[in-house]
Structures are given as C-alpha cells and as structure tokens.
C-alpha positions in Angstrom: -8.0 119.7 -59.4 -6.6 117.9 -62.6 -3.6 117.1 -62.8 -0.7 117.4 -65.6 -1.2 113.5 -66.1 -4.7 114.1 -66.1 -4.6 117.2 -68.5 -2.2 115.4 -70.7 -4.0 111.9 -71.4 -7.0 114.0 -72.1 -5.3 115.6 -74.8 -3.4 112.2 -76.4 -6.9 111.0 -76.4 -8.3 113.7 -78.5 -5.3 113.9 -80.8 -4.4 117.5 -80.0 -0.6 118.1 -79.8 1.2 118.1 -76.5 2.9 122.0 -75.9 6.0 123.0 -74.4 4.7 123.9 -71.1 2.9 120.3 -71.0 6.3 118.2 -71.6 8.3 120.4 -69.0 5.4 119.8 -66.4 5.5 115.7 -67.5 9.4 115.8 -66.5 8.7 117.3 -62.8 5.6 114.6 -62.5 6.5 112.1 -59.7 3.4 109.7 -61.4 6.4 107.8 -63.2 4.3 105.0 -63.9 1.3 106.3 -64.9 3.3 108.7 -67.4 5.2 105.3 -68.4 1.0 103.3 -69.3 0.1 106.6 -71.5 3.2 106.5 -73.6 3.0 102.8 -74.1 -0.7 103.0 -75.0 0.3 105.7 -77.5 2.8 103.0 -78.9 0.8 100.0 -79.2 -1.6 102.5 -80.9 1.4 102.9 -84.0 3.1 99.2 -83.5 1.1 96.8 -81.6 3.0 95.0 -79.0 6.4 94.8 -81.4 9.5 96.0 -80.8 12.5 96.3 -83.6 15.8 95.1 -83.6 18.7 95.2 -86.2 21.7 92.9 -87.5 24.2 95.4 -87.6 27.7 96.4 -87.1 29.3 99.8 -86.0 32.4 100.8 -87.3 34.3 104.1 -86.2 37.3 103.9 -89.2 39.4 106.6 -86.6 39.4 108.2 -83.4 41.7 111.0 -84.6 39.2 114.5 -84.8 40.3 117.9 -85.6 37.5 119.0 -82.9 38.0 118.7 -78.9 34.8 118.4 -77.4 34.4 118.8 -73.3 32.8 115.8 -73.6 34.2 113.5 -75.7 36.9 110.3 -74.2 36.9 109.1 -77.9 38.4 111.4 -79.6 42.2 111.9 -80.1 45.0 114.0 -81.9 47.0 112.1 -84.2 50.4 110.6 -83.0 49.1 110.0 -79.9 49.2 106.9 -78.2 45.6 105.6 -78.5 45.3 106.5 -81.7 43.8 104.4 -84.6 43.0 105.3 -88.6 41.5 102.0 -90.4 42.4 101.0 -94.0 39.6 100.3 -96.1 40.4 96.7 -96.3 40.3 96.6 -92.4 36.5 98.4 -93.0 35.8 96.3 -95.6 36.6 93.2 -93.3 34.3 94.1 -90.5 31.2 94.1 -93.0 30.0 90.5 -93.8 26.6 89.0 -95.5 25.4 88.1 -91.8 24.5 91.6 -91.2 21.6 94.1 -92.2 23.3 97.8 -91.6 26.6 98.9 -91.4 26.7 101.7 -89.7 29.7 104.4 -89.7 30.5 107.6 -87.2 34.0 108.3 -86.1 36.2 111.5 -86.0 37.1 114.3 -88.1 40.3 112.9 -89.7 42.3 116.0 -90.8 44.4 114.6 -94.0 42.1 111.5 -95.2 40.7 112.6 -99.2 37.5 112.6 -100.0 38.1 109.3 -102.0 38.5 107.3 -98.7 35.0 108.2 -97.9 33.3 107.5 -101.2 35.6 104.7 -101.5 34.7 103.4 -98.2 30.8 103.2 -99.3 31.5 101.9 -103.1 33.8 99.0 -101.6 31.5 97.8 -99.2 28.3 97.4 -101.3 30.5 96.2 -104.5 31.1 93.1 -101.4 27.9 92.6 -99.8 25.9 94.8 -102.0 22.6 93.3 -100.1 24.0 95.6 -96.5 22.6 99.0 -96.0 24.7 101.7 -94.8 23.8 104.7 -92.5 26.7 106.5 -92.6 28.0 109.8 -91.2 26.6 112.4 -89.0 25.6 115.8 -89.8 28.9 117.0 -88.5 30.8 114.6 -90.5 29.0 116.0 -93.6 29.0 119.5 -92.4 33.1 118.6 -92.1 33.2 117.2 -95.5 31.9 120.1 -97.2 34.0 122.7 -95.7 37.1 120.6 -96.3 36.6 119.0 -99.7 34.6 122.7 -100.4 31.8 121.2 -102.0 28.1 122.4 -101.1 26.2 120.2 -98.6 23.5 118.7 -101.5 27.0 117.5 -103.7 28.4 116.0 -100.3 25.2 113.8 -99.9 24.5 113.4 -103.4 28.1 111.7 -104.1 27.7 109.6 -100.7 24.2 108.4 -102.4 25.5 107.4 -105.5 28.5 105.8 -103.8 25.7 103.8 -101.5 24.8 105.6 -98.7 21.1 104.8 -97.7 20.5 106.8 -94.2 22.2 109.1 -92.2 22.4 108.6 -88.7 21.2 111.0 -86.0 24.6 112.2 -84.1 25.6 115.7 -84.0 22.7 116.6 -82.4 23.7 116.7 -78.9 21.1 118.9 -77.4 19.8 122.0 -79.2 20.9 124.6 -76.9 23.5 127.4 -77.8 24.3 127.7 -74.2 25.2 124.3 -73.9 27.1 124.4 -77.7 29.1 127.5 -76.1 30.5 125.6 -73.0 30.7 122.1 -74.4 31.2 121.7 -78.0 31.6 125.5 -79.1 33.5 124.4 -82.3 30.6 121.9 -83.6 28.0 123.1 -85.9 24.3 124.0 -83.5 21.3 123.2 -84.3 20.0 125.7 -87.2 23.4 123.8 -89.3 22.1 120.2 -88.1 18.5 120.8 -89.3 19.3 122.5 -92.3 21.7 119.1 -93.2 19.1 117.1 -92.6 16.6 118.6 -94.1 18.6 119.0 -97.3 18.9 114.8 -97.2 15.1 114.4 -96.9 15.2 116.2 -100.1 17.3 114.4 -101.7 15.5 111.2 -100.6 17.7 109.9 -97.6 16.1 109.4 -94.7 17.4 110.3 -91.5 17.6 109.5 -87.7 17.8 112.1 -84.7 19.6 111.9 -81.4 19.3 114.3 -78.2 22.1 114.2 -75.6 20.6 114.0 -72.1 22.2 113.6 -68.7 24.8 116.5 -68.3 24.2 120.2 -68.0 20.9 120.8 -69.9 17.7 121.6 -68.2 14.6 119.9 -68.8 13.4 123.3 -70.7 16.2 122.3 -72.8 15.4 118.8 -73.6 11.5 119.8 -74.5 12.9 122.9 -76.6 15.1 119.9 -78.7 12.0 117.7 -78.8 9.6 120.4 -80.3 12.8 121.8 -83.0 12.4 117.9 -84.4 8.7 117.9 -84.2 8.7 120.8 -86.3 12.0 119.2 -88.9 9.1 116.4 -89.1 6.1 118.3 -90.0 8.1 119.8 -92.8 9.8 116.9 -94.5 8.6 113.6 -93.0 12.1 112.0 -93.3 12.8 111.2 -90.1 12.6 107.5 -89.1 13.6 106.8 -85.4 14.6 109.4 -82.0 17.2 107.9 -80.1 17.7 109.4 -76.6 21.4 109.3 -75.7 22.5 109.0 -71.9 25.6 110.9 -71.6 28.4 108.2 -70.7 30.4 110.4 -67.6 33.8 108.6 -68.3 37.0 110.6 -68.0 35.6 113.8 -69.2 33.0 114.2 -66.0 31.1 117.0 -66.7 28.8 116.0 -64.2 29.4 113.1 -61.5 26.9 110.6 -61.5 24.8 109.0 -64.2 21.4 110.3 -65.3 19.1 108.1 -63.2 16.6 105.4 -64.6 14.3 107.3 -63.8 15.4 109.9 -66.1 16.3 107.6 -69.3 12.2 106.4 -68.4 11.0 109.8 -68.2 13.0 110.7 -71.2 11.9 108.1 -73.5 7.8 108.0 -72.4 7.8 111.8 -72.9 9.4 111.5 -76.2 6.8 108.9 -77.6 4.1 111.8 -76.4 5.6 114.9 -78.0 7.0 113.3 -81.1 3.9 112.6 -82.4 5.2 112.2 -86.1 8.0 110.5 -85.7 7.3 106.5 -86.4 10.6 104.7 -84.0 11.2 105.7 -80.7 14.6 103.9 -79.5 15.7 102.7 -76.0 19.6 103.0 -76.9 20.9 99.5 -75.3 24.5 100.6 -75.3 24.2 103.8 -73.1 21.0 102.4 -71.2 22.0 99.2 -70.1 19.7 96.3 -71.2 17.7 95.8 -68.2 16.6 100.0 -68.9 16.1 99.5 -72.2 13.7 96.3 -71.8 11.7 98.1 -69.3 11.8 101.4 -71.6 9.9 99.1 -74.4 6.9 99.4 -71.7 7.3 103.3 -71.7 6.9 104.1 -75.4 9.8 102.6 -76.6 9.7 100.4 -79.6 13.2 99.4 -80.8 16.0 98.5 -78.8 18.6 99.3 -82.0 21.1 96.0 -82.9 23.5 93.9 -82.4 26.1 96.2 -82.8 28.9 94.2 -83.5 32.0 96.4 -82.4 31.1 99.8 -80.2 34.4 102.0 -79.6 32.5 105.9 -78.6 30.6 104.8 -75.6 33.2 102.4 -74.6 35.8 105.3 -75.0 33.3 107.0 -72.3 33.5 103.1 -69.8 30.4 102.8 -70.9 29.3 99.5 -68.8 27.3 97.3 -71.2 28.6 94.5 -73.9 30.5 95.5 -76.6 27.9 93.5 -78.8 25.4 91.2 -78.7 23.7 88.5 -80.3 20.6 87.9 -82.2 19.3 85.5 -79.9 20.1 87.5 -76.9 18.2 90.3 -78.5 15.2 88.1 -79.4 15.2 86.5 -75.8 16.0 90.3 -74.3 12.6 91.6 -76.6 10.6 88.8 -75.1 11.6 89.3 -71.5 9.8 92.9 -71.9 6.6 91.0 -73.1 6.7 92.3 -76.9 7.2 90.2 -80.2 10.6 90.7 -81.2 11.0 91.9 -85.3 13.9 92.5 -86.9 14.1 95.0 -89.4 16.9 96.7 -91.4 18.5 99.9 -91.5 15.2 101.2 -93.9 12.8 100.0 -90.9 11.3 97.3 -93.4 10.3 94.1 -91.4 13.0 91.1 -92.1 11.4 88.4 -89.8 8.9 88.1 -87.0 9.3 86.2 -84.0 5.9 85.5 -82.7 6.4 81.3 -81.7 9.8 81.0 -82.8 10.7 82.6 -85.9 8.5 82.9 -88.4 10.3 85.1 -92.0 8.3 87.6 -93.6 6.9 87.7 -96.6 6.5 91.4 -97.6 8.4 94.3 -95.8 6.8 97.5 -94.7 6.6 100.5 -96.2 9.8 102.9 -95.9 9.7 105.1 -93.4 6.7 107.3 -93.4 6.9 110.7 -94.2 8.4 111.2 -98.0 4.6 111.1 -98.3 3.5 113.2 -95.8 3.4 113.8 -92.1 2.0 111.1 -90.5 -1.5 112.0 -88.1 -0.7 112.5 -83.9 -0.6 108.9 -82.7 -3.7 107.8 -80.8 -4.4 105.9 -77.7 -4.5 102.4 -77.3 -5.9 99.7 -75.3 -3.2 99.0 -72.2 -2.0 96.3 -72.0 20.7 97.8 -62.3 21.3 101.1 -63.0 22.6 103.7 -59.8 20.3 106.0 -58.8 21.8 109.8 -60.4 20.2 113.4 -60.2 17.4 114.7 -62.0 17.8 116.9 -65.2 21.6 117.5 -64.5 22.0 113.7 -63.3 24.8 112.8 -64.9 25.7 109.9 -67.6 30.2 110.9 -71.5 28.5 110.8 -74.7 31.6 110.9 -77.3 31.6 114.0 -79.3 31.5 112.5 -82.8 27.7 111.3 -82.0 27.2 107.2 -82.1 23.4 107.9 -82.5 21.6 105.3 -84.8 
C-alpha cells in the first residue's frame, strides 16, 4: 500500500496541486526526512542550490499598542515603565548606506499623526534614498485607516508616494477565527488581511506573508492558512516570500514548551509543497535558531531573511538567538548548509553571489513574479540545539504586532 509520501511525490512530479487532505496527512508522517528530500528537490527545481540573504535593519519606532494580544510580551500601554516611542531622528539614525532594507513593524501608537508615518518614509529615502523600505503590517494599515479615516487604497497610496516599496507579512498570525477569538479577538482576521493585501498588489506593492505556528492551532489549521495564501496568489501574484513564524513562549505562555524542530522542519518542507506559487520560502533565523534554519535550507527553504540589525518583538518574547548578525556570519552560516550564499534586497533582485568568494552581479532578477501572472506548480529536481516540544500544540511568544519579513 502507498503511502502519503508515496502519493504525494507522485503528484509534485506530475505537477498536480497538493489538497488539503494531502498536507494534513504530510504533518502526521513520521518519514521526516524523506518529506524534507521532496521539498528540497522541489526547491532546487525554482533556485538551484542558492539561498537568499539580506542587509537589513529592523526598527520597531514604539512598543506602546492600543491592542492587548494574549500573546504578545512586546507590547505596552503608555506611561509604563518599559515603554519607548522613537523620534524620527532616532529612526532616521538607525538607517545607514550599509544596508539594503529597512524594515518597520511596531505597535499601534494611539496619539502619533499620520505625518510621523509618512514623515518617517520621506526622511529616510531623502537620506539614503538607495534603501528599500518594507514597512508596516496589515494591521498597522488596517489601524491607519480607521484612525486617520482614510480608505485602505489612500493609506497605501500615500505610504507609496512617501517611499514605501513592500509590505511585510505580520498580522497574519494564523487564519483561524477560533484562534482570533481567544487570542487576538481585537485584531483584524483573515478576510481584512487578504483583502489589504490584495488591494497593495493592486496598487503595485508587493507583499510578504507570515503564519504563526507553535501555540494552540491544529495542523487542520496551519493547512487551512496555507491553502487561503495559495488561493491570494493565484489571484494577484504579489506575493514574494512565506515566512513561518515559531511562536516565542516568553512571559505570555500560552503553551509551555517550544514547537519542536521537528515541527519548524515539517512546517517549512510542507510549505515549499503546497505553496506552489509562491517564489521564497523563509527559514526565520530569529525565531528558529540558526542551526534550524541552516538545516531548514535542505527542507525547501531558500532564504534565511538578514542581518537584522536591532530585533526588539521576539526578544520582548526571550527569544534565544542574536540580536543581529553579520554578513559574513550569514555567508559562512549559508555555506555550512551546502548552498551558495546570494544576497538580495528587500525587491528579491540578486545584489552579489558568493560562489568562490564573492563575486558582484551584474544584472538583478526580475521583481518578484506574479504582477505578470501566476507562476506554474514547481517541479521536481535532481536531489542532491533546539529542545524537543509537542507536536501541533508544541509550544514556541510571537509578539502581537507581527515581526514577519
């Protein structure tokens, strides 16, 4: 009798697109490794054996949020102790020419004008105009427009002329109303975070999406999330990367342990096989832990997201990586999983390749796929120190104003 493993890689080699019941069943497989061979082949089928990395630096301008999240150790009420709110000169002083992205999430600060945000975007390229900026989550721009009451296509078209380039993919969480209810029941769900984001890919903005794994969602759950982006992507091709997110358990400890490596593997390989038109998959370095996310670049996997620069959300959440990292770490890091190490920017155009030592690239790639179409399923290739946790419910506190690249 075949089994799902068997059913499945007969379907990635014909092209045919994987169905709910087929990812569910590829999340209860015990054949980790096997599962881990098919969604690598399916990647070196799109990318070869490279995987992407960014000069970047995060910036969360305040902690303060009008919204209280179950599972959120970032966020704060103003006048409180560990509160923060950044100037624009102490924004402006965190972006430098050395860097690629900037790339801006924080909370929902209750008195700050519009003007602060556009502000924010027109002040940073007017002083490294050459930096691109992925900036603000759906529920940041969902908040704008109910605050500054302005309709969601004004919102993203002032943040565009001001110098936005891409959105990130936060917000997301997981696509379940039952988990929205008893976690975040005052952030917008997922009809409001699809129809944001599709309303960017109209305007031209391309976008990034996130799924929150590692708390109280079932697996059900997790494939029901994959299949709503699937569908976001057939319709308007502007999404560029996925980025699983572990959930961080911190103070908040919605669950007790950390979702297990084998989970973040699982995670990530099936990802690569159900999102079959979406071009990045990410293994989230931050949340993962580097030695995860090298391995996860042999499990369909092929970006490991940047250098990062200063990360406060996960951290919020004792997350228990690096608060940054350098270029050469990520190079050496890349090359430790066996792939060529490429930089790229915030657009996914290719800056330099580092096949024997660097070599700098001539021409970039395209922008990201899909403002021309959806791209066709992927095919299949030729092969080539965290705790243990539980499975589905395994636990790892994801801060509620979504870090996702």
């Amino acid at each position: 009798m075949a089994s799902v493993l068997d059913c499945v890689t007969d379907k990635v080699t014909r092209q045919e697109r994987l169905t709910r019941d087929d990812a569910v069943a590829l999340f209860a497989t015990g054949e980790l490794l096997r599962l881990g061979r098919l969604a690598h082949r399916v990647k070196q089928a799109r990318w070869g054996n490279r995987a992407h990395f960014v000069l970047n630096r995060q910036i969360n301008p305040t902690n303060v949020c009008v919204l209280s999240c179950k599972f959120c150790d970032f966020a704060t009420k103003r006048g409180r102790s560990n509160a923060y709110e950044m100037t624009l000169e102490e924004v402006f002083s965190r972006c430098d020419s050395g860097i690629r992205e900037v790339h801006i999430v924080g909370g929902l600060h209750p008195d700050w004008p519009w003007s602060y945000y556009l502000d924010m975007l027109n002040g940073i390229k007017a002083r490294v105009p050459q930096v691109q900026i992925k900036a603000f989550t759906a529920v940041e721009i969902e908040f704008f427009s109910k605050k500054f009451r302005l309709p969601i296509e004004d919102v993203l078209r002032q943040l565009k002329a001001a110098g936005l380039d891409a959105l990130p993919g936060g917000g997301a969480e997981v696509f379940s109303e039952r988990v929205r209810k008893a976690l975040f029941p005052f952030k917008i769900g997922a009809p409001r975070w699809l129809e944001i984001h599709k309303a960017a890919h109209r305007l031209g903005i391309p976008t990034n999406a996130t799924l929150l794994y590692g708390h109280m969602e079932t697996h059900e759950e997790r494939v029901d999330h994959l299949l709503k982006l699937r569908e976001l992507q057939d319709e308007t091709g502007g999404l560029m990367s996925f980025i699983p997110l572990a959930y961080q358990v911190g103070k908040t400890r919605v669950v007790e342990r950390q979702a297990s490596a084998v989970e973040d593997l699982k995670t990530i390989a099936i990802a690569r096989l159900v999102l079959d038109n979406v071009p990045h998959i990410k293994a989230y370095w931050v949340t993962m832990g580097e030695e995860i996310a090298s391995i996860a670049l042999s499990f369909g996997a092929d970006d490991i997201d940047g250098t990062i620069g200063e990360e406060r959300i996960m951290h919020a959440a004792d997350a228990a990586i690096p608060v940054r990292q350098t270029r050469e770490h990520l190079v050496q890091l890349i090359r430790a999983s066996g792939c060529v190490p490429v930089e790229r920017d915030a657009l996914y155009n290719v800056r330099e390749v580092f096949e024997n030592g660097p070599t700098t690239c001539l021409s970039a790639t395209p922008p990201p796929p899909g403002f021309a179409g959806r791209e066709p399923h992927a095919s299949v290739g030729t092969a080539s120190s965290r705790p243990g946790g539980g499975g589905a419910n395994g636990g790892v506190a994801y801060a509620g104003v979504s870090n996702g690249s």
